[in-house]
Backbone bond lengths (Angstrom), bond angles and torsions (degrees), N, CA, C in turn:
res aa  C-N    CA-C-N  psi(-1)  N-CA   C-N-CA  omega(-1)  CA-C   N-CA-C  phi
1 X - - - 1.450 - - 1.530 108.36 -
2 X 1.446 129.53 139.67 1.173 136.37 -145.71 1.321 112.00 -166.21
3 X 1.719 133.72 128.86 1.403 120.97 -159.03 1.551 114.49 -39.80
4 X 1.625 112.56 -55.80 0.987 117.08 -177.75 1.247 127.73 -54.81
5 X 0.812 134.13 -41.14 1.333 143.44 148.26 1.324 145.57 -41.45
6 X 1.396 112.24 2.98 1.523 138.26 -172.03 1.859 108.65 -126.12
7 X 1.160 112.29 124.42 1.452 100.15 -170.15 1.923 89.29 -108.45
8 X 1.315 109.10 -9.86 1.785 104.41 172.75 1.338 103.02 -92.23
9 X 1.480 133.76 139.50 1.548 125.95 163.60 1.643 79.85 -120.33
10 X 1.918 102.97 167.31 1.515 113.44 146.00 1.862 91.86 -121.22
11 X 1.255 104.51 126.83 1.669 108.47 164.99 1.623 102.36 -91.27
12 X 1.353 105.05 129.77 1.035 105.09 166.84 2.053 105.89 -116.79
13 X 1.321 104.00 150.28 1.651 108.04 171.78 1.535 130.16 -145.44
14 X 1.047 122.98 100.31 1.606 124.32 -161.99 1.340 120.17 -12.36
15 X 1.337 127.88 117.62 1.649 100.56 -179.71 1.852 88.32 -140.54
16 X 1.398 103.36 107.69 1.913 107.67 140.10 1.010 114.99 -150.21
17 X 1.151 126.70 -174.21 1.506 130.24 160.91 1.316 126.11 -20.18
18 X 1.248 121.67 -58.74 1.212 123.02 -173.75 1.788 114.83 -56.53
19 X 1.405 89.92 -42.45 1.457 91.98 -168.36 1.595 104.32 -85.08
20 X 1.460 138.78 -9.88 1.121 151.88 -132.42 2.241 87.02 -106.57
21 X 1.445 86.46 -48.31 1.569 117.13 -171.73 1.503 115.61 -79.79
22 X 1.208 105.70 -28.47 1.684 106.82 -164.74 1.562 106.73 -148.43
23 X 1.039 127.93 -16.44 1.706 129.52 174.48 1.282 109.12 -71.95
24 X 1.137 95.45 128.51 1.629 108.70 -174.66 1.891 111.23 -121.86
25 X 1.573 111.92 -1.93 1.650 94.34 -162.24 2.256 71.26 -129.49
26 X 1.323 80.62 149.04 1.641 101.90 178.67 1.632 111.70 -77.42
27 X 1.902 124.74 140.69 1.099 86.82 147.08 1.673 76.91 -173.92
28 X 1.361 104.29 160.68 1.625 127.77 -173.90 1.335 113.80 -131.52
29 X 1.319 102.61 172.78 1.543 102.98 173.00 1.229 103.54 -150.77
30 X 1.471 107.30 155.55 1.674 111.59 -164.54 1.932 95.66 -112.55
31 X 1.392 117.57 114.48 1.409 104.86 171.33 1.909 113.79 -112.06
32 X 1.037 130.80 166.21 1.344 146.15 166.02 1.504 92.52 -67.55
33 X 1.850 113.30 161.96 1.120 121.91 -170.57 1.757 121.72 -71.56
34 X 1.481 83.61 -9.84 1.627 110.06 177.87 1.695 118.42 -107.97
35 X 1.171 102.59 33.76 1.150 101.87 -168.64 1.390 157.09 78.75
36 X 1.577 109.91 -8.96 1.614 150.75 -141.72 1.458 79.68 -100.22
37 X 1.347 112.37 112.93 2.015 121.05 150.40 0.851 121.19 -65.85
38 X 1.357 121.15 129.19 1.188 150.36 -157.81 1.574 123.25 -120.91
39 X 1.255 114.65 -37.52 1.622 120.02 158.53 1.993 98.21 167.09
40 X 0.915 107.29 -172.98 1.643 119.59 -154.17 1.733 102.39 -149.12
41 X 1.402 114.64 126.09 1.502 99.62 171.60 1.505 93.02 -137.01
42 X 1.585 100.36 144.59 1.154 123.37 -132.94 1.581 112.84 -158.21
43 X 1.189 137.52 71.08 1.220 129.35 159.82 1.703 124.12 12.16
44 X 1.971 117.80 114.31 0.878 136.44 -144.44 1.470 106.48 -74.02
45 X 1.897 92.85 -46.76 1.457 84.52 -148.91 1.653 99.61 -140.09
46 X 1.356 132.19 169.01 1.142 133.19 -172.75 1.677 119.58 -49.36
47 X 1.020 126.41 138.24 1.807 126.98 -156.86 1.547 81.64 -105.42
48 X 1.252 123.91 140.32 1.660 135.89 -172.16 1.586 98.23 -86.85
49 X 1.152 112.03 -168.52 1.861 108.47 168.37 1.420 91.94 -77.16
50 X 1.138 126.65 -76.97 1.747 130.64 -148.48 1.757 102.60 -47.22
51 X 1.595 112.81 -36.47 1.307 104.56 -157.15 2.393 97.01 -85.22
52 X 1.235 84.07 -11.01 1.804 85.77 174.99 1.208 119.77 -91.29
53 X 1.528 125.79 -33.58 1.005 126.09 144.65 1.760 128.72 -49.57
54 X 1.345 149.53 -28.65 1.160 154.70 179.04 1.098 93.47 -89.26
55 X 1.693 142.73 -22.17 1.430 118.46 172.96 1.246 111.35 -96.33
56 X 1.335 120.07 -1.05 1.938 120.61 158.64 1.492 86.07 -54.82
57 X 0.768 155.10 -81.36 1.277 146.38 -65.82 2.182 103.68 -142.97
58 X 1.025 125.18 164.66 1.214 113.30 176.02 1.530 141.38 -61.52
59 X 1.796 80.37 -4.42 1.572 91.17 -174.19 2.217 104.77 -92.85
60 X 1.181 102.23 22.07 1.961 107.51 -163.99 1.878 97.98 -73.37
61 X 1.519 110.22 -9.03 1.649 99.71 177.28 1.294 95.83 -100.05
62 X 1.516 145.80 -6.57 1.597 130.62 -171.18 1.947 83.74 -117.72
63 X 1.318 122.99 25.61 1.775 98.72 148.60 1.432 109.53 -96.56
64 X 1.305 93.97 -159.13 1.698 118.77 -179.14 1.611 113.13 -90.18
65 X 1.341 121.63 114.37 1.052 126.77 168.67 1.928 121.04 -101.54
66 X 1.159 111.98 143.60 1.570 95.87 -175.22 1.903 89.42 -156.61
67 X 1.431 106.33 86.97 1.299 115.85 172.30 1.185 126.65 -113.26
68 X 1.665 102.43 144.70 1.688 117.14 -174.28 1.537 104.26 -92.80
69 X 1.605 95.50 138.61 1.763 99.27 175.46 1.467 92.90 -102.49
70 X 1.573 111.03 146.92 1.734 104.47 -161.42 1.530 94.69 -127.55
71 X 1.318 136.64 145.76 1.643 111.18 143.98 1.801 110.97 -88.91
72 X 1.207 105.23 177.99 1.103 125.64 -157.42 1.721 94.50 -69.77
73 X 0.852 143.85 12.73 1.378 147.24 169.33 1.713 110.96 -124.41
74 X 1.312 115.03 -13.73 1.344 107.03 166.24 1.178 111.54 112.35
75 X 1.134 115.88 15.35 1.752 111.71 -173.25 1.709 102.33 -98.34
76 X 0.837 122.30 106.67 1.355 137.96 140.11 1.882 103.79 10.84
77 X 1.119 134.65 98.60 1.422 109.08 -172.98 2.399 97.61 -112.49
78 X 1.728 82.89 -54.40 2.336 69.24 179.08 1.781 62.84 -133.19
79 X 1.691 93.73 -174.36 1.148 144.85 -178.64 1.266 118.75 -130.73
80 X 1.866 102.21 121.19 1.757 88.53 174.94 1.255 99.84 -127.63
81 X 1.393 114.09 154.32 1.332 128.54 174.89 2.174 117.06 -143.15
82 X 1.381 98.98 149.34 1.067 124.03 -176.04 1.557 119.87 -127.92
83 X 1.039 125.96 140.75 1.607 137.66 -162.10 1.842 96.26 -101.99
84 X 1.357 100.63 155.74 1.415 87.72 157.55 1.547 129.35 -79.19
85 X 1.481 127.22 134.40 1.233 141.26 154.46 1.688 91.55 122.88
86 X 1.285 120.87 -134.44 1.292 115.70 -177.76 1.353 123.92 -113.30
87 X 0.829 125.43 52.87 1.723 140.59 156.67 1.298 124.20 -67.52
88 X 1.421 110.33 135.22 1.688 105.55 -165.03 1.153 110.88 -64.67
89 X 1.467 102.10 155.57 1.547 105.30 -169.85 2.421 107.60 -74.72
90 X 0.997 92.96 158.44 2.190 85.46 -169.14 1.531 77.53 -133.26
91 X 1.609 89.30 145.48 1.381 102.01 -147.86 1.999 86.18 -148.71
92 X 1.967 120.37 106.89 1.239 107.52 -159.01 1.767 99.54 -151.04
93 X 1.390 116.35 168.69 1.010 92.40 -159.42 1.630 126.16 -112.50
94 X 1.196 153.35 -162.47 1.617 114.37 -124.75 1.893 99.02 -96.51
95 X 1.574 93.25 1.34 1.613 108.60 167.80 1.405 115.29 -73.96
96 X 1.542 117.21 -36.70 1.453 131.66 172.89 1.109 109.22 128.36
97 X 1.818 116.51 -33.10 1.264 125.33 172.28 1.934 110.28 -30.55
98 X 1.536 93.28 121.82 1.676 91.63 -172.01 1.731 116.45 -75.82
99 X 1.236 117.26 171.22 1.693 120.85 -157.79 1.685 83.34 -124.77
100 X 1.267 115.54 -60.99 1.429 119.29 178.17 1.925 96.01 154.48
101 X 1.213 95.75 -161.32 1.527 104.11 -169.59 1.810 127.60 -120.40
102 X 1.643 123.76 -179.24 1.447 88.13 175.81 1.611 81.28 -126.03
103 X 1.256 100.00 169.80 1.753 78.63 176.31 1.813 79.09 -154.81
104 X 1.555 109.83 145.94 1.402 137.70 -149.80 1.896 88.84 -94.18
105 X 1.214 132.49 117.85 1.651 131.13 -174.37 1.615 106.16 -98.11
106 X 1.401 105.88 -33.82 1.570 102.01 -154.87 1.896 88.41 178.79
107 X 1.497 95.93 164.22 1.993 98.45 168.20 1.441 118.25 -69.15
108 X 1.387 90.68 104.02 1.622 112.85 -173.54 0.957 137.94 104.31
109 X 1.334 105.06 1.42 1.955 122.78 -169.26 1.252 120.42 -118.25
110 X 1.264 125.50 114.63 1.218 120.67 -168.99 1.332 111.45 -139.81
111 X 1.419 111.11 116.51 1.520 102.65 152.01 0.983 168.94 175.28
112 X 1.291 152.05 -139.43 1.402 152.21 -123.11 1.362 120.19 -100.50
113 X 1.096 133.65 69.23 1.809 150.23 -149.11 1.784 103.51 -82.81
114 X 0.802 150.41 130.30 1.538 155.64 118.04 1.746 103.10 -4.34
115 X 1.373 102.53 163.43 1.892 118.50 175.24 1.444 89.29 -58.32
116 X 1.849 130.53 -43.18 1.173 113.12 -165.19 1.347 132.40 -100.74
117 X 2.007 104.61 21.94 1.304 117.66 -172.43 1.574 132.51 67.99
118 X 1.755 105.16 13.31 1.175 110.91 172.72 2.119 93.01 -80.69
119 X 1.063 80.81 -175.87 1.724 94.21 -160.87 2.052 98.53 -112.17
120 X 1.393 92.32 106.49 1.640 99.93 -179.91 1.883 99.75 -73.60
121 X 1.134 95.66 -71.88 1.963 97.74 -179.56 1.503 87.05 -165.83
122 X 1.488 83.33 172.85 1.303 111.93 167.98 1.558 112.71 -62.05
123 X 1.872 101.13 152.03 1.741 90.18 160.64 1.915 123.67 -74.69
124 X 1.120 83.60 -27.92 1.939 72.65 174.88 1.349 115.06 -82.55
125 X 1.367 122.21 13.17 1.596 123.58 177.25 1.734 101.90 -78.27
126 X 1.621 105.03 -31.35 1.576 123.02 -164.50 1.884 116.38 -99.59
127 X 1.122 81.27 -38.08 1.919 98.19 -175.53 1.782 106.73 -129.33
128 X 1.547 81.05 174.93 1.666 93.53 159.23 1.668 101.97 -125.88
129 X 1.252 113.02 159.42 1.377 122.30 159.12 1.322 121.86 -143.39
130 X 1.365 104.89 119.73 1.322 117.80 -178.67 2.034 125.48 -119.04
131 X 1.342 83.64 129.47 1.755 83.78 175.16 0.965 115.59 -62.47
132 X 1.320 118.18 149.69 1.727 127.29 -167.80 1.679 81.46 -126.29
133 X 1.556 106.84 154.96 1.467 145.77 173.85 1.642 88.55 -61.95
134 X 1.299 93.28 148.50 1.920 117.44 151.57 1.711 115.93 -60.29
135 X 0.699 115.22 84.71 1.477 129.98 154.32 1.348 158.63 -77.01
136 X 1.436 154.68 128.12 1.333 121.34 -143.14 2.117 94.16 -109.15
137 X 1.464 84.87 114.58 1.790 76.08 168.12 1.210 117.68 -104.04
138 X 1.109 135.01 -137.92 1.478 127.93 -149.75 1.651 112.22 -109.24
139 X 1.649 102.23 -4.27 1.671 94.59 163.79 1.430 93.55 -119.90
140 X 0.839 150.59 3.98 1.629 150.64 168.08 1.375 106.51 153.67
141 X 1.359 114.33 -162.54 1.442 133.02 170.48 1.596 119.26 -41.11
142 X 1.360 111.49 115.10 1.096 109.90 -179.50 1.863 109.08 -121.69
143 X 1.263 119.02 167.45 1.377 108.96 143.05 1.759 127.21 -112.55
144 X 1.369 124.46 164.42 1.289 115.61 -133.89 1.374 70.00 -141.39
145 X 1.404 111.31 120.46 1.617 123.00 145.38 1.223 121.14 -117.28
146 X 1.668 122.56 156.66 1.245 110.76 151.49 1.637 125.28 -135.29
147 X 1.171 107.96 160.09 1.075 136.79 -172.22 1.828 110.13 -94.64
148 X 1.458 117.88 126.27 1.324 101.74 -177.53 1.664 88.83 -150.84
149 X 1.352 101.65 121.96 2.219 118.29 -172.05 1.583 95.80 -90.99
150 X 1.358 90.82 129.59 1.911 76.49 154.98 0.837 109.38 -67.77
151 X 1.734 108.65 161.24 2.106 118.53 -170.84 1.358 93.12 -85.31
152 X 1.225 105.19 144.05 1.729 125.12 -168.36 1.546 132.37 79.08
153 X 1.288 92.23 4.91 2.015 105.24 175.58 1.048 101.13 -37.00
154 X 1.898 126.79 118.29 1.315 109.71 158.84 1.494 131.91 -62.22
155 X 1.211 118.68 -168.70 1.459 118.58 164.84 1.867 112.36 -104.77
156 X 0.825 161.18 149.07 1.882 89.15 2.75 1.448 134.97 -89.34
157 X 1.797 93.82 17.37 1.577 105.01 -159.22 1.696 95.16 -72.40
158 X 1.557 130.26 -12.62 1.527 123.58 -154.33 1.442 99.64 -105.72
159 X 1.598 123.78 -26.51 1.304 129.30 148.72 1.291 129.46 -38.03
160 X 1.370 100.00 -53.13 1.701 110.57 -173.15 2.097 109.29 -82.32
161 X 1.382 117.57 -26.05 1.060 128.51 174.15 1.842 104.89 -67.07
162 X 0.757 113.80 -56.87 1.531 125.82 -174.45 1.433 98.06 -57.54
163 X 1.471 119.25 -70.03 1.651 135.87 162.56 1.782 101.86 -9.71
164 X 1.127 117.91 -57.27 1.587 139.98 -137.01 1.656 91.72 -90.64
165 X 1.409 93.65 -48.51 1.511 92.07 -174.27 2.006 117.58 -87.58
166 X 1.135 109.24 -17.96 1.500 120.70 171.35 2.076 108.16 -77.69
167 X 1.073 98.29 -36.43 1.764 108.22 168.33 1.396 102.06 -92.90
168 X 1.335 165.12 25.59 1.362 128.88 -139.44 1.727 85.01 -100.64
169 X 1.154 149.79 -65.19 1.144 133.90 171.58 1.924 119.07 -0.82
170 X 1.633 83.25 -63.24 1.900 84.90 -179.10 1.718 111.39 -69.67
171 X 1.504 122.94 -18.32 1.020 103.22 -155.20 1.726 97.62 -92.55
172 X 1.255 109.19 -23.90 1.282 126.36 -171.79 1.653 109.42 -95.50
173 X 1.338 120.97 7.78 1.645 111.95 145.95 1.829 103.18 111.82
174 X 1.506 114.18 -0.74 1.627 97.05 -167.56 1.816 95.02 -116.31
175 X 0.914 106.93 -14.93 1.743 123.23 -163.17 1.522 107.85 17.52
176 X 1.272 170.56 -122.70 1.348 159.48 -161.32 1.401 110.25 -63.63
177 X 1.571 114.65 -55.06 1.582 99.72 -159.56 1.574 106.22 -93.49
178 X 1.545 81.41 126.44 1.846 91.25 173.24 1.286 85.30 -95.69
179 X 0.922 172.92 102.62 1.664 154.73 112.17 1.949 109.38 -125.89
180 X 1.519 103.92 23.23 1.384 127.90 170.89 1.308 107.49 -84.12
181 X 1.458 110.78 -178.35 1.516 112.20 -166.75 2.206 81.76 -100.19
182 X 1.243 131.28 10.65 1.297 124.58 -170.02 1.840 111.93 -42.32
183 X 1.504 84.50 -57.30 1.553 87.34 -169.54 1.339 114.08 98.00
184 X 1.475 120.37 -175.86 1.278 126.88 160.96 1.602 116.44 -105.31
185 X 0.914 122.65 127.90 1.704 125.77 159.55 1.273 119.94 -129.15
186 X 1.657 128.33 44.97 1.316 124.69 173.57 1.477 102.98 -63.46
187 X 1.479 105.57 137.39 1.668 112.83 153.35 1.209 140.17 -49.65
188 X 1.636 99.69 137.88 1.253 82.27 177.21 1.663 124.73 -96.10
189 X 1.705 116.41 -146.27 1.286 105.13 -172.44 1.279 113.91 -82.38
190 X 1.801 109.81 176.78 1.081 110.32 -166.24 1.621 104.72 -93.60
């Protein structure tokens, strides 16, 4: 079993106080419906002072994000990255070769662009995504989403869907600090 290969994810992503208050570097994890890890995306590279400080703070969805999607053995699987301010998130693969992008339309709408920013579909044309409850996983409090592809999503639309939902914080504008006026606007179904 292998990201690609799974059209159910559960994302899970640390969520309490501590991290709500003082976490500054992003990171998720992609599990099978049974629990089975699946890969982790996770901020690349060292966060400077200025850029850890602005993600305390309300401004942590208009920095620079540049995250690795990993499997559980370490292999490099896509790459996501974000510009500063609101530029769609580009989403490529661990060669660099680009997949295409996600780009944020409206509350709840997102979507799914080609390398050349033409517009494949929407994500709820392809998936559903749903917020999952606060839950306690196995290093503390987490929150629990899931992700569910229709079976046979091509590529690169099933890359960039998965992408969307392992970043969805960055792609959707709040990236670390939940304690903003952001809110929630996950999509709904398709």
């Amino acid at each position: 079993m292998n990201l690609f290969g799974t059209d159910t994810l559960v994302i899970e992503q640390p969520w309490g106080a501590g991290r709500h208050l003082f976490g500054t570097r992003y990171q998720t994890t992609a599990l099978t419906e049974h629990g089975v890890p699946l890969a982790t995306a996770a901020d690349r590279k060292f966060l400077g002072p200025l850029r850890k400080l602005l993600r305390a703070t309300g401004f942590s969805g208009r920095t620079v994000y540049d995250l690795a999607v990993t499997s559980p053995q370490g292999q490099v699987l896509l790459l996501v990255h974000k510009g500063a301010g609101k530029p769609p998130t580009r989403v490529s693969r661990p060669d660099g070769t680009p997949v295409g992008s996600v780009r944020r339309e409206g509350r709840g709408s997102y979507a799914l662009l080609d390398p050349n920013g033409q517009r494949l579909c929407a994500l709820t044309d392809v998936a559903t995504f749903s917020p999952g409850a606060l839950a306690k996983g196995p290093s503390g409090r987490v929150r629990r989403d899931v992700l569910r592809l229709r079976p046979g999503t091509p590529e690169p639309v099933r890359s960039l869907a998965l992408a969307t939902a392992l970043a969805f914080d960055v792609v959707r504008g709040i990236g670390t600090n939940h304690t903003s006026g952001g809110g929630f606007d996950f999509p709904t179904s398709a």
